[in-house]
Phi, psi and omega in degrees: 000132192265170155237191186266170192285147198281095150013112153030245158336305168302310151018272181323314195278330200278332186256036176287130189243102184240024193280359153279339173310312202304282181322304170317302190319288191315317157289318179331304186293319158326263168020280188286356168258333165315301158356304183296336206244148171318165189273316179320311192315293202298340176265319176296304174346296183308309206286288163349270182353274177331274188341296192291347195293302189297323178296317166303335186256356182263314166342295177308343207240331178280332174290306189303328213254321180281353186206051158232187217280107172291161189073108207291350204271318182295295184312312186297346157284305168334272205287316213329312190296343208232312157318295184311250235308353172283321175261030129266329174302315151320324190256000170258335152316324193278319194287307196317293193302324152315290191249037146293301185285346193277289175346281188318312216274341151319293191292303174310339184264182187290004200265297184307326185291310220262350175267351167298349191253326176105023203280145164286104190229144155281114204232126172232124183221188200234121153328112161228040152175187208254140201296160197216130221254119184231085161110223181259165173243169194297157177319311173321316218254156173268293219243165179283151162292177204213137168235130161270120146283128186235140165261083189331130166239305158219173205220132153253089214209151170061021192054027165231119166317083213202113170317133171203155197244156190153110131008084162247155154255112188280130157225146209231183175304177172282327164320329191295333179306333171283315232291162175227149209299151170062016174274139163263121168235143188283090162220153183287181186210191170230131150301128176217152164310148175243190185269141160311172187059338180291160155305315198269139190279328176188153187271167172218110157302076183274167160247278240281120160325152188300118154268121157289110197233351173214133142288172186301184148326152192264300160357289168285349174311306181269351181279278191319301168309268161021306217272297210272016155267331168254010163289329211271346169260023171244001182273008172266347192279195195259160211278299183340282273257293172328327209263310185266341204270333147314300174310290171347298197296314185248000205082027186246117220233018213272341166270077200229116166294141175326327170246029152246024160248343161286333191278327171261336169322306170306291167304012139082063194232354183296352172299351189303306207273011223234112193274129180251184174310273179008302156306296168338297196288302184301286178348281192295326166317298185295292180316330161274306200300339181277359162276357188334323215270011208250152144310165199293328192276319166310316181282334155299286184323256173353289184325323199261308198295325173280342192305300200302315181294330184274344170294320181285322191295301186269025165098133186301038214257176201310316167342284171310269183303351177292313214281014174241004147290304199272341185260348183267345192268003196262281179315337181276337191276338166308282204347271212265016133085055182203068186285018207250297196255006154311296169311306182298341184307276209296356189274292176316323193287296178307353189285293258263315226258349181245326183294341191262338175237075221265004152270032179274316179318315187240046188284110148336302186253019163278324186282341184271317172321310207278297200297319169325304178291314184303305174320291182305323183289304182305316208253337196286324196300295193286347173297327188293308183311328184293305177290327184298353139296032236184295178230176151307130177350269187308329211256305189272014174283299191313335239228294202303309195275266194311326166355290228273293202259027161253336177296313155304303178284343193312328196285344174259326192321313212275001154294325194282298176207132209264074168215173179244102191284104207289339218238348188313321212277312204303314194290299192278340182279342179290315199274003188275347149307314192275347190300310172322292200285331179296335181308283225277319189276348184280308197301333198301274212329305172332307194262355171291317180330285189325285211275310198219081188290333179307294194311302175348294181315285186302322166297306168301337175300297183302312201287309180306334148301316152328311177317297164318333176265347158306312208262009180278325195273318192280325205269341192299318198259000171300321200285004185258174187269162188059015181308335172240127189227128211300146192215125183296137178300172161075179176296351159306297188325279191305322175301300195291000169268333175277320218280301166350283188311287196316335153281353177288296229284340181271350217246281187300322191258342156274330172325292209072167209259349150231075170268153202311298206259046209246316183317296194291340175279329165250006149299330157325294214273344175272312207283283179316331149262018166277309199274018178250354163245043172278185186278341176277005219283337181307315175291324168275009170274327203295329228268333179286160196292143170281319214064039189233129030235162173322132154298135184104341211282152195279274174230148117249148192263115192263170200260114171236056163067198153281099202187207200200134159166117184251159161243147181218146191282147179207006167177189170298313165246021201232146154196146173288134171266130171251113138106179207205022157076148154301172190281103173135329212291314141142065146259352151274001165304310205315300205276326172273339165310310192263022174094336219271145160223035156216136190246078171347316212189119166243120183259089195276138178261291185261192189268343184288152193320303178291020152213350165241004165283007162252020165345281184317308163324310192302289177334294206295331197291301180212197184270129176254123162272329204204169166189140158251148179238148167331147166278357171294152183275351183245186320337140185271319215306294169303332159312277213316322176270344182282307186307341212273344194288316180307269191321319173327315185220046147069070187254145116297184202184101194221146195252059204292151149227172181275112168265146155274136151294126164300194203268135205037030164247166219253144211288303180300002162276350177327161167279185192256192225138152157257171204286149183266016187191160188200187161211153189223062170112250162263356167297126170242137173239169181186137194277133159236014204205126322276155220225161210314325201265334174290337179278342190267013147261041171322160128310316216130182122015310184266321165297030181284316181268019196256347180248021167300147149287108196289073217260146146255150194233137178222102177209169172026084193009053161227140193238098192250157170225150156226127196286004189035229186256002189309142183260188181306320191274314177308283199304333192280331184282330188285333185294289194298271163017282146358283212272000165305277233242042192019053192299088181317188182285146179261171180269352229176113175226095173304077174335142196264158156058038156073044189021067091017133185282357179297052192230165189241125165336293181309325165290311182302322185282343190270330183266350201350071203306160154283325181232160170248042212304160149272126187233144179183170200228128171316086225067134349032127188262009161290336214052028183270142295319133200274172168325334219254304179311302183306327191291320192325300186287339193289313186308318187286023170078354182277153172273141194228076175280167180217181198268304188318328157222036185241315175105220167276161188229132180240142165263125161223127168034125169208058192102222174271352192236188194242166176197172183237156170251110194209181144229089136279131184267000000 
C-alpha cells in the first residue's frame, strides 16, 4: 500500500549516510590527544589499535562462519554494530600510527635536543608564510617585532651539523617583515621549546636580519609577483578596496584598516578575507559552468587543474589546503544536490587530513572548516525548505546558509572570543551577493597584473564596487547597538551557546513554519536590515536605543562639542575624569550615559571654558571625591571661579607639577608639595607635565595653555595620557621627559589642543599610540582637526577617531585585547 509522496526534503534528511562520522569523530580525537604524548606512548597506543582492530575482524568472520543468517538484510543487521568498531578502530589505528612516526621523527632528532637546551644554531629553512608584525614594540625597539613561519631544512649547534625538516616559528627584527614565502634563508638564532601539541617544532629567537641565500621556487616565483601586481593596481583605490580586494580574492588581507576588520569582526565577516571552502566553491562554480559545454570527465579534469592552480595562487600553505578540501566537498554536494553523499565526503576529508597532518586535530581553524562544512551539508537544505514556506525560495536559501554555518561554528567561535556576533545572519546574508563577483574579478585581475595591468586595472575598479557594500554592510551593522553580546568564556561559554542554539532551534521546529507568528518575524528580521544600509540608514539608527553604554567598557571619550571630557573606569560605577567640557555641552549627560555616579579623582587641566565650563553639570551629576586643576595662574578669572565651584562643594582640590628624584634618593625625599602621582579607585595616575620650572617661567596668560595638566591614567590594562591644550613649546618639554624617563608607548592619547595643526612629531612617535582620539566639535571655526595632526598620528600606526563625527567613542574589552565602539561612518 503506497502513501503519499515524501517531501524533497524530507528526503534529503531521512538518506543522511552518517555511518562515517563515528571513524572521523574518532580520528579527529586520536589526533588531538596524541599530539600531547611521547611518540613511544602513541606507538603502543597504534599497536593497542592495531590489535583490537584484528581481533574484532577475526570475530565478525568467525561469528559469519558459525552463524549464518538467511538473508541479506538480516545479516547486515546482525553484524553492522560490529562492522562500525571495526572501522573505527581500523581508522584510529591508522591515525595513531601516522602520528607516532611524525612524533618520533620530531622528539627524537638533533633539533629536539638543541631546543631543549636553549642552544645558540645557525638554521637554513624555506619561508612559509608572510611575516606578520606583532603589535607595538618594546621601550627599545624603533619597529614591532616580526613572526615567521619557517620550514626547517637544517640546524647546526654544539658542533655538529644535521638536516632536519620541521615546522618553526622565528621571531626576529623588523627586516623579517621584507622576506618573501619560499626564499631560503640563513640565520643565527637562539632555540627555545615549543608546547606539547603546537605545530611549530621550536621557537627561534632571532637579533640578526634575514641572509637570504635561494628565491623561491619558480612557482612561487610567479605566484608572488602575481599577488604584488595586484596590492600595486589596488593601491589608488580607496582604503576597503585596497584592503578587501586582495583579501577576498587570494587572502591577502595585510592592507585591510584597523577599524573596518574590527567592523567585520563584529559582524561576523572575517571569514570574507580568510581563504575558505567558499573561495573554492565560487572559484570551481565559475569554472565548471563556463565548461557547461564540455563532457562530464573533461570538466572534472579542467576543476581539478583550476582547483590545483588557485592552491598554488593563494599560497600552498595548511590553511590553504584544509579550506580546498573542505570547499570541494561542500561543492560537489550543491552540484549534484546530494547531502546523503556529502557527509561521507566530508568524514573521509577529516581521516585523509588528519592522517597526513595530524596537528590539524588541534587547529582552530580546522574545527570552524569541519563545522561550517557539517553545517551546510546537514542543516542548510532542510532549513531552507522549512523557511520557504515562510519567504520566497531564494531568500530562504540566502537566509538558511549563514544560518546553518553560525549555527555550527558558534560554539567555538566563542573559545576565540566571548561574544556573539549578534547581527551575523543578516550582515552575511546582505553581503553575500556581492562577495562572487568580487572573488572572480580579483582572481581575473590577479592573473591578468604581469601581462596586462590595464585590464588589471580595470578589473579591480569593478571588484571595488562589491566591496564597498562589504565594508558598508560590515560598518552598517557594527554601528548598531549590541553587535557584539558578551558571552562566558571557556567551556560554560561553549555548553550554554549549544544548549542556547539547540532551544532556538527546537523552538522553531515546533512551531513549524507556518505559525501565525513566525511570518512578521522574519519578515523583521530581513526587511529592517536591508533598510539600515540605505542612504536613510542614519536616521533609523538615531531612532533606536543607543545601547550605551558598552559592556565592559574601559574608557569614553565623550561627545561635548568643542570642548574636552573623559572618562577612565576606575570602578563599577566609579571613573576618573578629565576636564568637564564647556557649559551646556552634555558631560553630565555623559556620566550618567555611562553609568558612573562617583568621579574617583576629577582632573582639570586648565582653567578655559571649554574644559572646566561644564564644572557645574558634573558636581550636579555625580559624587566628585577629589580633584587637581593645572597649576597655571590663567585665565585667573577661571582659576578663580573653578575653586570656588569646587570648595562650594567641599571637593578637595590640589594643584600638583611634575617633579623628578634627583639621582639616588628615595621617592619619599620629594620636596614638598603636592604629590605628583596617585591612585585614585583602580587608577593610577601620575603627572607629567609640567613641571615647576615651566610654570615659573610663564609667559602669563598667553601661556595657559602650554601649563594644561598632563597625566598618565593606567587601569584595567589600558594606558591613557590626555595631552589638555599643550601648544609646541608644552609638548617639546613633555617630548624630553618622555625620552628622561624611557617612557614606553600609550594605548590611548587624548590628542592635544582638539587637534590643532600645532603638534610636535616627536611626541606623536614618542607615544605612539593605538588609538587617538579627537574631542572637537562640528563645524567648529578653528579649523580643528587639522589634516596634518590626524595623518601624524595615523603615519605613527594609531586608529584615529574624533567626536564630530564618531559621537562618543568607547574603549572596551575584547577578550585579551582592547577595541572601540563608536558610530563612526
Amino acid at each position: 500500500m503506497s502513501g503519499p509522496p515524501v517531501p524533497r526534503s524530507a528526503q534529503d534528511v531521512r538518506t543522511v549516510d552518517a555511518r562515517a562520522v563515528l571513524p572521523a569523530v574518532g580520528a579527529w580525537a586520536a589526533a588531538w590527544v596524541a599530539l600531547a604524548q611521547p611518540a613511544d606512548a602513541v606507538a603502543l597506543a597504534a599497536a593497542a589499535a592495531l590489535g583490537l582492530t584484528l581481533v574484532t575482524g577475526a570475530v565478525i568472520r568467525a561469528t559469519r562462519r558459525a552463524r549464518p543468517q538467511p538473508g541479506r538484510h538480516r545479516r547486515s543487521a546482525v553484524t553492522a554494530p560490529a562492522a562500525a568498531s571495526l572501522l573505527v578502530t581500523g581508522v584510529v589505528a591508522a591515525v595513531l600510527t601516522s602520528t607516532a612516526a611524525q612524533l618520533h621523527d620530531r622528539q627524537g632528532g638533533h633539533l629536539a635536543d638543541l631546543a631543549s637546551r636553549g642552544a645558540s644554531v645557525v638554521v637554513t629553512a624555506r619561508v612559509a608564510g608572510e611575516p606578520e608584525p606583532l603589535g607595538r614594540a618594546r621601550e627599545w625597539e624603533a619597529a614591532p617585532r616580526v613572526r615567521v613561519q619557517l620550514d626547517l631544512e637544517s640546524v647546526a649547534g654544539r658542533g655538529e651539523r644535521s638536516g632536519a625538516s620541521a615546522p618553526v616559528v622565528l621571531l626576529g627584527p623588523a627586516t623579517w617583515g621584507d622576506v618573501t614565502l619560499g626564499e631560503r634563508v640563513r640565520v643565527r638564532a637562539t632555540l627555545a621549546a615549543t608546547e606539547p601539541g603546537e605545530r611549530a617544532a621550536a621557537l627561534l629567537l632571532a637579533g640578526d636580519p634575514p641572509d637570504v641565500t635561494d628565491p623561491p621556487p619558480a612557482t612561487l616565483r610567479v605566484v608572488n609577483a602575481m599577488r604584488a601586481r595586484l596590492r600595486a593596481v589596488t593601491a589608488d583605490l580607496s582604503p576597503q578596496a585596497r584592503g578587501l580586494v586582495p583579501g577576498i580574492a587570494v587572502g591577502d588581507d595585510r592592507a585591510l584598516p584597523t577599524a573596518l576588520e574590527e567592523d567585520m569582526r563584529a559582524t561576523g565577516l572575517t571569514h570574507l578575507t580568510a581563504v575558505s571552502g567558499a573561495h573554492v566553491a565560487i572559484l570551481l562554480g565559475a569554472v565548471l559552468g563556463a565548461t557547461a559545454w564540455l563532457p562530464r570527465r573533461a570538466r572534472a579534469v579542467v576543476g581539478a587543474l583550476a582547483l590545483a592552480a588557485f592552491v598554488l595562487l593563494v599560497r600552498p600553505e595548511a590553511s590553504v589546503l584544509r579550506s580546498a578540501a573542505m570547499g570541494a566537498v561542500v561543492l560537489v554536494a550543491l552540484l549534484l544536490g546530494r547531502p546523503s553523499r556529502a557527509l561521507p565526503a566530508l568524514a573521509g576529508a577529516i581521516v585523509g587530513l588528519v592522517l597526513l597532518d595530524p596537528w590539524l586535530a588541534r587547529e582552530y581553524g580546522f574545527a570552524l572548516s569541519v563545522l561550517a562544512t557539517g553545517g551546510l551539508v546537514l542543516l542548510a537544505r532542510p532549513w531552507a525548505a522549512w523557511l520557504s514556506h515562510v519567504v520566497p525560495r531564494w531568500l530562504a536559501v540566502g537566509i538558511a546558509v549563514p544560518a546553518a554555518a553560525q549555527a555550527a561554528c558558534g560554539p567555538v567561535v566563542v573559545l576565540l572570543t566571548p561574544a556573539v556576533a549578534l547581527y551575523a545572519v543578516p550582515a552575511n546574508l546582505l553581503a553575500a551577493a556581492a562577495v562572487p563577483p568580487a572573488t572572480v574579478l580579483g582572481v581575473a585581475a590577479t592573473l591578468l597584473g604581469p601581462v596586462w595591468p590595464a585590464a588589471a586595472s580595470v578589473l579591480v575598479t569593478a571588484a571595488a564596487a562589491f566591496t564597498w557594500w562589504i565594508a558598508t554592510v560590515a560598518q552598517t551593522f557594527a554601528d548598531l547597538p549590541a553587535a557584539q553580546v558578551p558571552w562566558p568564556a571557556g567551556a560554560p561559554g561553549v555548553l550554554a551557546l549549544a544548549v542556547a542554539t539547540a532551544a532556538g532551534v527546537g523552538v522553531l521546529a515546533r512551531a513549524g513554519p507556518r505559525a501565525a507568528w513566525l511570518r512578521p518575524v522574519v519578515v523583521v528580521a530581513v526587511v529592517v536590515p536591508a533598510l539600515l544600509v540605505l542612504p536613510w540608514r542614519d536616521d533609523l539608527v538615531a531612532a533606536l536605543p543607543d545601547g550605551w553604554p558598552p559592556r565592559g567598557w574601559v574608557a569614553i571619550q565623550c561627545d561635548v562639542g568643542q570642548g574636552a571630557a573623559f572618562l577612565l573606569r576606575s570602578g563599577d560605577d566609579a571613573a576618573v575624569m578629565v576636564d568637564t567640557g564647556p557649559d551646556g555641552g552634555a558631560a553630565g549627560d555623559c556620566l550618567g550615559a555611562a553609568d558612573v555616579g562617583r568621579v574617583d579623582l576629577l582632573v582639570l587641566t586648565h582653567a578655559h571654558a571649554d574644559h572646566v565650563g561644564g564644572l557645574a553639570e558634573v558636581l550636579a551629576a555625580a559624587d566628585v571625591t577629589a580633584a587637581v586643576l593645572g597649576p597655571g595662574p590663567e585665565p585667573a578669572a577661571g582659576v578663580r571661579d573653578t575653586l570656588t565651584l569646587l570648595a562650594d562643594a567641599a571637593v578637595p582640590v590640589s594643584r600638583p607639577v611634575a617633579r623628578e628624584v634627583p639621582a639616588g634618593e628615595a621617592p619619599e625625599g620629594r620636596a614638598a608639595g603636592p604629590p605628583d602621582r596617585g591612585r585614585a579607585g583602580e587608577v593610577d595616575w601620575q603627572v607629567l607635565w609640567p613641571t615647576a620650572a615651566a610654570v615659573a617661567r610663564s609667559p602669563g596668560a598667553d601661556g595657559a595653555n602650554d601649563l594644561s595638566l598632563v597625566l598618565r591614567l593606567t587601569a584595567r590594562g589600558a594606558d591613557v595620557v590626555a595631552l589638555g591644550d599643550v601648544e609646541l613649546a608644552g609638548q617639546a618639554g613633555l617630548r624630553g621627559r618622555l625620552a628622561e624617563a624611557r617612557a614606553g608607548p600609550a594605548d590611548v592619547v587624548v590628542m592635544a589642543h582638539h587637534g590643532s595643526a600645532r603638534q610636535d612629531a616627536g611626541l606623536a612617535v614618542a607615544l605612539r599610540p593605538r588609538l587617538a582620539v579627537v574631542s572637537v566639535g562640528a563645524g567648529n571655526d578653528y579649523g580643528h582637526p587639522a589634516a596634518s595632526a590626524l595623518g601624524l598620528y595615523a603615519r605613527t600606526g594609531s586608529v584615529v577617531l574624533r567626536t564630530d563625527t564618531c559621537g562618543q567613542i568607547a574603549l572596551v574589552r575584547r577578550g585579551s585585547d582592547l577595541a572601540t565602539v563608536s558610530r563612526c561612518r
